[in-house]
OpenMM code with the backbone's topology and positions (N, CA, C; nanometers):
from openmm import Vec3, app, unit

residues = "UNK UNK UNK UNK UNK UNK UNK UNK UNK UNK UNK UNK UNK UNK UNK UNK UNK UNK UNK UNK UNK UNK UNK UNK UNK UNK UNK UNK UNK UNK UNK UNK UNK UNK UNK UNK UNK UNK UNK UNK UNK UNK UNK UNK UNK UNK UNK UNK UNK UNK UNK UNK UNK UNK UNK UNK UNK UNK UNK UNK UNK UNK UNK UNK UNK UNK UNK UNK UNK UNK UNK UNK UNK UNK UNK UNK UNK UNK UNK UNK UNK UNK UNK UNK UNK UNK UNK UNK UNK UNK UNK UNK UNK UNK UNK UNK UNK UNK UNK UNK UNK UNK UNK UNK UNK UNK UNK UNK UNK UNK UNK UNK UNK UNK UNK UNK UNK UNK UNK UNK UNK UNK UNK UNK UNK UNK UNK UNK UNK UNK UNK UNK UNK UNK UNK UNK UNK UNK UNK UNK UNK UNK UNK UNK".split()
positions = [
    Vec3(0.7336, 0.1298, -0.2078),
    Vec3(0.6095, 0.1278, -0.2813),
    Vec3(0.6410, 0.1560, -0.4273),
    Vec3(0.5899, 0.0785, -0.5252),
    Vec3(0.5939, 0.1139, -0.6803),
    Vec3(0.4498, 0.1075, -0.7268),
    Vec3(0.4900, 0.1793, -0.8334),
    Vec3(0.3158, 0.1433, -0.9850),
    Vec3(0.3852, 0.1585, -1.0619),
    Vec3(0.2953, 0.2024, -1.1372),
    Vec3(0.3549, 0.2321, -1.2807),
    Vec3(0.2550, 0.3086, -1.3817),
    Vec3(0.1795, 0.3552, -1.3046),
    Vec3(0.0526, 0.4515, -1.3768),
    Vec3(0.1434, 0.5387, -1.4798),
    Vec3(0.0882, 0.5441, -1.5797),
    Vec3(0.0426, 0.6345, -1.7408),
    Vec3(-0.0136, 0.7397, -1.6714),
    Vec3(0.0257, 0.8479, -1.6533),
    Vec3(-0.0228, 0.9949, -1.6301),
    Vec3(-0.1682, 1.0371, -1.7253),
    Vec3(-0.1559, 1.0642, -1.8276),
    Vec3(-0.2409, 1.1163, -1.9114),
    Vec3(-0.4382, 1.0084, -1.8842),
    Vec3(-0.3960, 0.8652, -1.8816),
    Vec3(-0.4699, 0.7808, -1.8700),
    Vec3(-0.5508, 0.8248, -1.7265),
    Vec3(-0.4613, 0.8303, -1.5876),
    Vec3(-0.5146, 0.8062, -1.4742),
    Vec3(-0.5385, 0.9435, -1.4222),
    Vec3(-0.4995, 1.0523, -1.5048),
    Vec3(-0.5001, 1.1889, -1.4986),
    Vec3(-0.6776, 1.2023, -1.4975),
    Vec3(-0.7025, 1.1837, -1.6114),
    Vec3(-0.8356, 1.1733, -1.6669),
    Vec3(-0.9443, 1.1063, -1.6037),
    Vec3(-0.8799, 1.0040, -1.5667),
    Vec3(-1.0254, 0.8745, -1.5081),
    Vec3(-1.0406, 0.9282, -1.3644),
    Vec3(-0.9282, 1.0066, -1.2781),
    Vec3(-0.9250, 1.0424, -1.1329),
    Vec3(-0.9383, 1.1732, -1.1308),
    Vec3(-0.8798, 1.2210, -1.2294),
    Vec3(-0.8078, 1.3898, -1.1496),
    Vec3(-0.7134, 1.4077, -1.1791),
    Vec3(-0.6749, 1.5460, -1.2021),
    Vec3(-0.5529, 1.5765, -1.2272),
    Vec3(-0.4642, 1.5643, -1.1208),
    Vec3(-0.3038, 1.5161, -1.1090),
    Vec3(-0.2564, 1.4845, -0.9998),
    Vec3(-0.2796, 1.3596, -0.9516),
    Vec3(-0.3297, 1.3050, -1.0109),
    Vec3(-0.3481, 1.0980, -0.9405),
    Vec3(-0.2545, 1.0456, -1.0011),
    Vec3(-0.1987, 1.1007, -1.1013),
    Vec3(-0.0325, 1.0222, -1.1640),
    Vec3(0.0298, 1.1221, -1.2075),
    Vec3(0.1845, 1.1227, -1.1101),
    Vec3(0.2480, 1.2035, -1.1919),
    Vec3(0.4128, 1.1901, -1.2161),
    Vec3(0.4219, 1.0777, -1.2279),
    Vec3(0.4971, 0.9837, -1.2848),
    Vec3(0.4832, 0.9276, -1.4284),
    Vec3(0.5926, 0.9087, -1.4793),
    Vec3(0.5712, 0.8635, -1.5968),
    Vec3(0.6057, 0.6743, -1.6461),
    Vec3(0.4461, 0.6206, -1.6057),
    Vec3(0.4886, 0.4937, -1.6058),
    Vec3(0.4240, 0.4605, -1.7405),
    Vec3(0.3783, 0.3116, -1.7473),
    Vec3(0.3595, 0.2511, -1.8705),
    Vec3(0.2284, 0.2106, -1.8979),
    Vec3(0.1711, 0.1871, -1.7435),
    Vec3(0.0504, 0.0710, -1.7823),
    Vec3(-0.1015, 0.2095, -1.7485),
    Vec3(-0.1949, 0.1993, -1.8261),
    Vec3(-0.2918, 0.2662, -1.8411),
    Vec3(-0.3832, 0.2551, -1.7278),
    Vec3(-0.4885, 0.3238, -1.7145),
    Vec3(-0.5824, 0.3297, -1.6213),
    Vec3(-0.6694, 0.1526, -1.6347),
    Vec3(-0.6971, 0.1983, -1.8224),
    Vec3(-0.8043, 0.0743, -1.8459),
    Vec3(-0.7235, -0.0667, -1.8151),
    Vec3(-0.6079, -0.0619, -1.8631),
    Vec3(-0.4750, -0.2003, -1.8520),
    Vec3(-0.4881, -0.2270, -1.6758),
    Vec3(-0.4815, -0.1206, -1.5986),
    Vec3(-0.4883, -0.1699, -1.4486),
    Vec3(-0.6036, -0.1940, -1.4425),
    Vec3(-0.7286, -0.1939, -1.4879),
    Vec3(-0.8622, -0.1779, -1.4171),
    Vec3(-0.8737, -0.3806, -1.5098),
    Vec3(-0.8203, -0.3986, -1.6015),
    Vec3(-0.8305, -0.5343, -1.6370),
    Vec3(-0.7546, -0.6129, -1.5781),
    Vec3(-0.6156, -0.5978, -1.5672),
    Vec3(-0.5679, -0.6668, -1.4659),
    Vec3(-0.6211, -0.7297, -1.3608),
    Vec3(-0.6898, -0.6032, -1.2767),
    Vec3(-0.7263, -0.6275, -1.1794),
    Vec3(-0.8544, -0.7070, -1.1643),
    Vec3(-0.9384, -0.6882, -1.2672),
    Vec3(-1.0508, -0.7754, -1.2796),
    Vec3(-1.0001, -0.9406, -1.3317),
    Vec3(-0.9186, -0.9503, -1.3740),
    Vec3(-0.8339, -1.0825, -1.3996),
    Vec3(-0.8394, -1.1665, -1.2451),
    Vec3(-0.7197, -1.0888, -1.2179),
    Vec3(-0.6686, -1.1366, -1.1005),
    Vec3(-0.6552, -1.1059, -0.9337),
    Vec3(-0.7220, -1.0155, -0.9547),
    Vec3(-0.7221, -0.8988, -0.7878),
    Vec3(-0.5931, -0.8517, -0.7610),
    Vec3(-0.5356, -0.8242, -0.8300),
    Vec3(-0.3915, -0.8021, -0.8256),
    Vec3(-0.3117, -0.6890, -0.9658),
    Vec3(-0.2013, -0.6301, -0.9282),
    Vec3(-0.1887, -0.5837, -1.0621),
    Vec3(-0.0153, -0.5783, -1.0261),
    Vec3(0.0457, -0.6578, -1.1898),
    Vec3(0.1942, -0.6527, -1.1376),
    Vec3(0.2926, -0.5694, -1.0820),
    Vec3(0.2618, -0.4614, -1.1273),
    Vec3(0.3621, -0.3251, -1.1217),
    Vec3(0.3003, -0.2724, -0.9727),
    Vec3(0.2025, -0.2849, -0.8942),
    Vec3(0.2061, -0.2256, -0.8021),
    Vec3(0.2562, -0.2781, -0.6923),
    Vec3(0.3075, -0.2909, -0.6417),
    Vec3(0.3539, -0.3750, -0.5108),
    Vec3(0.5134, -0.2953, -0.4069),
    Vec3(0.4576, -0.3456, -0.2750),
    Vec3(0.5444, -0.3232, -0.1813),
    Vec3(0.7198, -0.4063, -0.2106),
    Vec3(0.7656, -0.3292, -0.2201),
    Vec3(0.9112, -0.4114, -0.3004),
    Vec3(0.9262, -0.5177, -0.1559),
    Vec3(0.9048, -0.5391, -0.0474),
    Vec3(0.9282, -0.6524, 0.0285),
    Vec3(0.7971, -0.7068, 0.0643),
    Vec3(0.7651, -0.8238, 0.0588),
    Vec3(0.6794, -0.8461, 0.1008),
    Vec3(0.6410, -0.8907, 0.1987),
    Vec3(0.8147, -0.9400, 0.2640),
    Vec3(0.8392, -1.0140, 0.4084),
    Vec3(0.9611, -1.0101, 0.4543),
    Vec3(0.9283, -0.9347, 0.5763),
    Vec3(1.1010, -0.8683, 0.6418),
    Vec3(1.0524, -0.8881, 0.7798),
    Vec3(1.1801, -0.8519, 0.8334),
    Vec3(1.2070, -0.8675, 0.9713),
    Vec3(1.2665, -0.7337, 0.9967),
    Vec3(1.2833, -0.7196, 1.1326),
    Vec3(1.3306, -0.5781, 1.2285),
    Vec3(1.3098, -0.5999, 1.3400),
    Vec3(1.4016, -0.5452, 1.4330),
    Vec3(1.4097, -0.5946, 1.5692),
    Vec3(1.3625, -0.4592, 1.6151),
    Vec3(1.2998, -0.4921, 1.7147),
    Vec3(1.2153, -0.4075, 1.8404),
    Vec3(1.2525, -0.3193, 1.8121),
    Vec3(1.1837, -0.1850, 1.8028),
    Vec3(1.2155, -0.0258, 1.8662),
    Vec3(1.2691, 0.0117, 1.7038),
    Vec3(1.3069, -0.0582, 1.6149),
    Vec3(1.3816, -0.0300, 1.4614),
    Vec3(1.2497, 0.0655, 1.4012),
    Vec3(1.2902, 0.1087, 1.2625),
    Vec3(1.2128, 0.1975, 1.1853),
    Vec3(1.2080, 0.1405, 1.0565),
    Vec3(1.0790, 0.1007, 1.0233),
    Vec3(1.0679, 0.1108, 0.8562),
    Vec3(1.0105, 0.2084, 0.8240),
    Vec3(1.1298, 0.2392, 0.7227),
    Vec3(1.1466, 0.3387, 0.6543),
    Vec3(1.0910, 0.2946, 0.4712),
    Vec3(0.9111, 0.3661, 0.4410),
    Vec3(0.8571, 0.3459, 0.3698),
    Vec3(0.8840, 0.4891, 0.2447),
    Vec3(0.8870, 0.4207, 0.1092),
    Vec3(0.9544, 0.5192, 0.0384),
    Vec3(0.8652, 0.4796, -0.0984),
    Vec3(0.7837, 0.5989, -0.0890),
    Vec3(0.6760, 0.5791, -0.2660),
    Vec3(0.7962, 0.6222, -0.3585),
    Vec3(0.7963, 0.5030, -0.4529),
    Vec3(0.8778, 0.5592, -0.5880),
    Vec3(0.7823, 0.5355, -0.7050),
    Vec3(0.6485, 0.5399, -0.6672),
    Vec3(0.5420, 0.5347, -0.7625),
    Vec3(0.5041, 0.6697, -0.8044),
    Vec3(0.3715, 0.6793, -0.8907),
    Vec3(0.3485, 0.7994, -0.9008),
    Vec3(0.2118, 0.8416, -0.8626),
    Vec3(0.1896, 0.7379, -0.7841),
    Vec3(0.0497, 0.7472, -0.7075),
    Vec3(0.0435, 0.7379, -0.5872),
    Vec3(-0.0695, 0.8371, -0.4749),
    Vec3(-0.0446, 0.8211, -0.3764),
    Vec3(-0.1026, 0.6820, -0.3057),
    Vec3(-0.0658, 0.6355, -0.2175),
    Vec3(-0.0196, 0.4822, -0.1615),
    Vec3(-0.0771, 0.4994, 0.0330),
    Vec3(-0.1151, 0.4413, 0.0677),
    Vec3(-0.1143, 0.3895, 0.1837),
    Vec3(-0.0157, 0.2621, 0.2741),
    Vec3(0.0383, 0.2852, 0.3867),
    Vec3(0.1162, 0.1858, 0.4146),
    Vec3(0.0774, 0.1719, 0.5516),
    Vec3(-0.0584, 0.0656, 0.5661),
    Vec3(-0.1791, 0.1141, 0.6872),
    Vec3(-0.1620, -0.0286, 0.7554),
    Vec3(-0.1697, -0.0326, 0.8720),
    Vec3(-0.1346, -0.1456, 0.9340),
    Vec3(-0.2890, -0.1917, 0.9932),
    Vec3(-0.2636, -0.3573, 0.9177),
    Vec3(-0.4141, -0.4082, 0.9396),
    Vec3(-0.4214, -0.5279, 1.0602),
    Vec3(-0.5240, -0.5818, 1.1122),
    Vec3(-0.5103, -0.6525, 1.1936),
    Vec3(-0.5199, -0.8145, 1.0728),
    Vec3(-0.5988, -0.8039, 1.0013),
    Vec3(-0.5702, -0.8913, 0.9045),
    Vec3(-0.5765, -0.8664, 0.7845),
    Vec3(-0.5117, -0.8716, 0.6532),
    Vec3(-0.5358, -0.8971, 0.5566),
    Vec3(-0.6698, -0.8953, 0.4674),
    Vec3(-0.7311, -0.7975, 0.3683),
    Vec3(-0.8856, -0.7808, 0.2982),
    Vec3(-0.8707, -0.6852, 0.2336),
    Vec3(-1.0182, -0.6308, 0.2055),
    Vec3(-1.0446, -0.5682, 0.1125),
    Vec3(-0.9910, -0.4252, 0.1572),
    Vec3(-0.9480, -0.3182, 0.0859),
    Vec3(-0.9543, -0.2295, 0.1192),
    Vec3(-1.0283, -0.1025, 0.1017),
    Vec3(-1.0356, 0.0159, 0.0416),
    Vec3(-1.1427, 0.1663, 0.0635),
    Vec3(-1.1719, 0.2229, -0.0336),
    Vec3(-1.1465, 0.1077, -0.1511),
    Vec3(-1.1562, 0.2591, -0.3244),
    Vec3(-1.2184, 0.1097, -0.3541),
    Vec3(-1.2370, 0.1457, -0.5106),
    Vec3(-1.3399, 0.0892, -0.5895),
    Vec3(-1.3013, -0.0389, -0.6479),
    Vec3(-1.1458, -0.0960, -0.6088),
    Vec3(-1.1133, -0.2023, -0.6428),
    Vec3(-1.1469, -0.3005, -0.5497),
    Vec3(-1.2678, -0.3356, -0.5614),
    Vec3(-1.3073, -0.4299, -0.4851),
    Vec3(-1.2408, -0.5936, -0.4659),
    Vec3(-1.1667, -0.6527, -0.3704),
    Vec3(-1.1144, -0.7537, -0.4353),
    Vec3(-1.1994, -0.9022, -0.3376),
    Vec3(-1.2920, -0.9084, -0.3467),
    Vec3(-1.4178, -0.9139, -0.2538),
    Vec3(-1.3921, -1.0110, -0.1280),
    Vec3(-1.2976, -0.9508, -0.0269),
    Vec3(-1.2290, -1.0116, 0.0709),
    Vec3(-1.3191, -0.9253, 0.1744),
    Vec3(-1.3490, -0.9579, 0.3245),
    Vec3(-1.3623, -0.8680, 0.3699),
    Vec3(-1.2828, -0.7398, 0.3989),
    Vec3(-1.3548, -0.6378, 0.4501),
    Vec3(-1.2751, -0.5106, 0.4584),
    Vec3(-1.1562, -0.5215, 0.5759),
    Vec3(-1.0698, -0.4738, 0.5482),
    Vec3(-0.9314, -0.4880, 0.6654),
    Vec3(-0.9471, -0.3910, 0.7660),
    Vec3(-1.0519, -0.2842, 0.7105),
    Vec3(-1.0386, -0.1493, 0.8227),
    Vec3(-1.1627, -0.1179, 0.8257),
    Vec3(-1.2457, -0.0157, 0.8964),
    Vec3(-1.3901, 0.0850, 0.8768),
    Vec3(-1.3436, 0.1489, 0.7397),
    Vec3(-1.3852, 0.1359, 0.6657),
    Vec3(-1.3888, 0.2196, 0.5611),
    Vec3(-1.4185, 0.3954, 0.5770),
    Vec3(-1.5075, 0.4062, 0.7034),
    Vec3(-1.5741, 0.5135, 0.7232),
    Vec3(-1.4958, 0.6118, 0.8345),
    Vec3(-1.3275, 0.5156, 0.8233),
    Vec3(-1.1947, 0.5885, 0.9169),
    Vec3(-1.1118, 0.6104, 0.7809),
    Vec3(-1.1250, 0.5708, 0.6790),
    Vec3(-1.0088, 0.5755, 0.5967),
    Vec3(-0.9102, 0.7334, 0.5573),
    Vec3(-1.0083, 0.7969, 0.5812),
    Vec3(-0.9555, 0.9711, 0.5967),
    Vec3(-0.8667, 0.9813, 0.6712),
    Vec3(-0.8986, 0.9315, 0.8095),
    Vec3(-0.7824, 0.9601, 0.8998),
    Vec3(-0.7152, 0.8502, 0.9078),
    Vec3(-0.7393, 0.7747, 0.8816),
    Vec3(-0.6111, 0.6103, 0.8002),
    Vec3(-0.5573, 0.7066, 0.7337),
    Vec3(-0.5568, 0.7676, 0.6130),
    Vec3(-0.4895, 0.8371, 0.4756),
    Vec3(-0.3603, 0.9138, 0.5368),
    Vec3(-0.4823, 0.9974, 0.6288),
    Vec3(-0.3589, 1.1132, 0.6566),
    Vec3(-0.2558, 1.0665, 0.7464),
    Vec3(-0.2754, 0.9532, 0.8515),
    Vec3(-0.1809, 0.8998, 0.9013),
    Vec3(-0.0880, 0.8164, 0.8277),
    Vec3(-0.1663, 0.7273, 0.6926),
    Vec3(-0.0551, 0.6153, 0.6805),
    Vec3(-0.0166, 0.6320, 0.5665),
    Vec3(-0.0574, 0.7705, 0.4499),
    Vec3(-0.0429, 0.7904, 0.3717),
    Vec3(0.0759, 0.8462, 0.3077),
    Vec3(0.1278, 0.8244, 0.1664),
    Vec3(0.2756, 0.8470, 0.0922),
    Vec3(0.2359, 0.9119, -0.0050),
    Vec3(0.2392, 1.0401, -0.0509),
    Vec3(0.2161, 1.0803, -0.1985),
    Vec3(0.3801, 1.0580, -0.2498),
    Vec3(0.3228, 1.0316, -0.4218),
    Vec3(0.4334, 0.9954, -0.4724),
    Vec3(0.5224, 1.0895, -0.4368),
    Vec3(0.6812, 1.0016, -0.4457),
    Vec3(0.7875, 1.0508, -0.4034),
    Vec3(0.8028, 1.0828, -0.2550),
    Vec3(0.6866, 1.0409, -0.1516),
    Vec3(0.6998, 1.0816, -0.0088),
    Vec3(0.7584, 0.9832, 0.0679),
    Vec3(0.7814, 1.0059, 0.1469),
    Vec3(0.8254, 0.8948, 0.2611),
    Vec3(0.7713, 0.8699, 0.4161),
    Vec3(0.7808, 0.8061, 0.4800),
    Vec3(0.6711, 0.7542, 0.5525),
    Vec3(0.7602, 0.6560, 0.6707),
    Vec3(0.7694, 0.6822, 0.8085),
    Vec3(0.8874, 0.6247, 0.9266),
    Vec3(0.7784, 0.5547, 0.9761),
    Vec3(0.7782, 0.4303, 1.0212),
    Vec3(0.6700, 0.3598, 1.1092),
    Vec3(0.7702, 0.3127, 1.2206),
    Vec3(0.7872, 0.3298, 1.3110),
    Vec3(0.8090, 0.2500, 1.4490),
    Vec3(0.7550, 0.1434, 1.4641),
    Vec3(0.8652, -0.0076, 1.4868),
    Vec3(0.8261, -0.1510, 1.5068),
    Vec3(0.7953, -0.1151, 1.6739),
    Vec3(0.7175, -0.1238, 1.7513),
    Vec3(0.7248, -0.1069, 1.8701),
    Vec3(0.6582, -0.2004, 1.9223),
    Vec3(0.6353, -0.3091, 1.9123),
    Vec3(0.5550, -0.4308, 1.9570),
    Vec3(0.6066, -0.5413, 1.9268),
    Vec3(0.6195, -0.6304, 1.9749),
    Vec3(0.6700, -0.7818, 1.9102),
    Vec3(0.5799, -0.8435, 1.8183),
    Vec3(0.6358, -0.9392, 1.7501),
    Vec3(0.5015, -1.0334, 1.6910),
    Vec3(0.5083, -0.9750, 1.5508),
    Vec3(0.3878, -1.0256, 1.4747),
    Vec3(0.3599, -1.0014, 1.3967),
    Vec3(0.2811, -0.8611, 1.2881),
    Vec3(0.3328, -0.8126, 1.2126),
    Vec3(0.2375, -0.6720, 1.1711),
    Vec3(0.2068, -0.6823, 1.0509),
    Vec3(0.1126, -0.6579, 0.9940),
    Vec3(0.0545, -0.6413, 0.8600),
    Vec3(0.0510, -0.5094, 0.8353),
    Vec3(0.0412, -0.5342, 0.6779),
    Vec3(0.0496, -0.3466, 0.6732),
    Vec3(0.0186, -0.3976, 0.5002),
    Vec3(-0.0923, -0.3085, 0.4627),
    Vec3(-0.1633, -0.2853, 0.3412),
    Vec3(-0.1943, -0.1517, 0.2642),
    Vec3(-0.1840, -0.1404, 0.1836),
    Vec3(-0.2534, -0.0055, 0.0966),
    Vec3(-0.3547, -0.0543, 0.0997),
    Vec3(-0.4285, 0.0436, 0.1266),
    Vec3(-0.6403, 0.0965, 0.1345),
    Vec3(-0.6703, 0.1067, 0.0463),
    Vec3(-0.5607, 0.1464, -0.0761),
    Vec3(-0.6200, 0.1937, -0.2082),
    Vec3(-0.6130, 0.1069, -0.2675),
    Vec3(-0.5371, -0.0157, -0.3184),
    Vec3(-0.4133, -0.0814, -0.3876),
    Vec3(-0.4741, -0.2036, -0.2914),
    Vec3(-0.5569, -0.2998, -0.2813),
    Vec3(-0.5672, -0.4145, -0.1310),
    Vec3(-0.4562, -0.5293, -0.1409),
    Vec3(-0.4259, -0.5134, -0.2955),
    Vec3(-0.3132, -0.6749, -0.3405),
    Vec3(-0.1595, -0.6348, -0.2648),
    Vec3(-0.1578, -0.4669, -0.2225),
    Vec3(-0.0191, -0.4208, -0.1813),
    Vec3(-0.0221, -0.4530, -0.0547),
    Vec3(0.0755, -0.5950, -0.0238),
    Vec3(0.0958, -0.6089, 0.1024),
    Vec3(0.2165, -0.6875, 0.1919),
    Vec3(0.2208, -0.6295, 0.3001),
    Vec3(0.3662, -0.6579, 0.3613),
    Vec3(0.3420, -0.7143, 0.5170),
    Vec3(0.4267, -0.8059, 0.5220),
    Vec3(0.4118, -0.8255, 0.6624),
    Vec3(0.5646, -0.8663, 0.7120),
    Vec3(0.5392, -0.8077, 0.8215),
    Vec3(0.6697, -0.7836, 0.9233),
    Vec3(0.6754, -0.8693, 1.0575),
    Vec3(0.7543, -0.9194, 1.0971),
    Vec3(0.8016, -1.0040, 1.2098),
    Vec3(0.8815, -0.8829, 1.2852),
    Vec3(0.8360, -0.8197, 1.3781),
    Vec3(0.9151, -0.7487, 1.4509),
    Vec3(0.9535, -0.8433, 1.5957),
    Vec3(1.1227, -0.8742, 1.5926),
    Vec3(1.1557, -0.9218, 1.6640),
    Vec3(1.2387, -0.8444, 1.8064),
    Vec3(1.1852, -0.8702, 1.9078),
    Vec3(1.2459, -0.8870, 2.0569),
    Vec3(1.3793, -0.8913, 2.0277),
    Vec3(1.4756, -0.8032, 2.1071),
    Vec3(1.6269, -0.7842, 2.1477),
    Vec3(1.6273, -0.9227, 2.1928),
    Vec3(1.7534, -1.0079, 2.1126),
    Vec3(1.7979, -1.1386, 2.1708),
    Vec3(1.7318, -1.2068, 2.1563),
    Vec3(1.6397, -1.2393, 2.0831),
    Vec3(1.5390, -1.3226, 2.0189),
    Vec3(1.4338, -1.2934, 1.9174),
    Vec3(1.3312, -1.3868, 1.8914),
    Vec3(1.1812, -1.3687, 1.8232),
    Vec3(1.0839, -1.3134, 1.9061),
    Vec3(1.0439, -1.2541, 1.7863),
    Vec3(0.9002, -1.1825, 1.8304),
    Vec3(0.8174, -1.2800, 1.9528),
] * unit.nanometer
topology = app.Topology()
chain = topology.addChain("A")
for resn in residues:
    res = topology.addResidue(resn, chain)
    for name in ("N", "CA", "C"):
        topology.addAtom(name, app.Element.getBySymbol(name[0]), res)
């Protein structure tokens, strides 16, 4: 997981503690971005498409300075904060608490998910909806 949040900027607009990293791009610079494009460059899952065979571990690692979700969706949408990116919602919004505390990374945290199913997995930040990864977890001796 990366960003690149400006501390002082996102300090202010959230709370103290919503950046505490020292990146580049401002609260207002992400909030235009994102109204641009539903998307913002600096935030993103450094893979966006991997593979792992059955029973393996991804091993999720915030090197941002914001905390991040790495929440596994059944499809692809909107996600639980105010960046609306007007897709439908990927989850209940009204679970996202206990989404957080399960799928959640504060900066610098790390985060083990077990591939334990074949097929296909999605997996999105709640906060962040453009952050997204999907995984082919493949079967011993073959494809998913």
């Amino acid at each position: 997981m990366q960003d690149d949040c400006e501390p002082a900027s996102f300090n202010a607009a959230l709370g103290p503690g919503a950046c505490v990293r020292a990146g580049q791009t401002t609260f207002d610079d992400l909030l235009a971005q994102f109204a641009a494009k539903h998307s913002v460059d600096k935030w993103r899952f450094t893979r966006a498409d991997f593979n792992i065979g059955l029973g393996g571990t991804i091993h999720v690692v915030n090197q941002g300075g914001e905390f991040h979700t790495f929440s596994p969706v059944d499809e692809f949408g909107n996600g639980c904060s105010p960046l609306d990116n007007g897709e439908e919602p990927a989850v209940d919004c009204a679970e996202f608490r206990a989404i957080a505390e399960a799928t959640g990374v504060p900066a610098g945290g790390v985060l083990d998910v077990s591939a334990a199913k074949p097929g296909i997995q999605r997996f999105e930040c709640l906060i962040h909806p453009w952050m997204r990864s999907t995984v082919e977890v493949r079967a011993r001796g073959g494809r998913g």
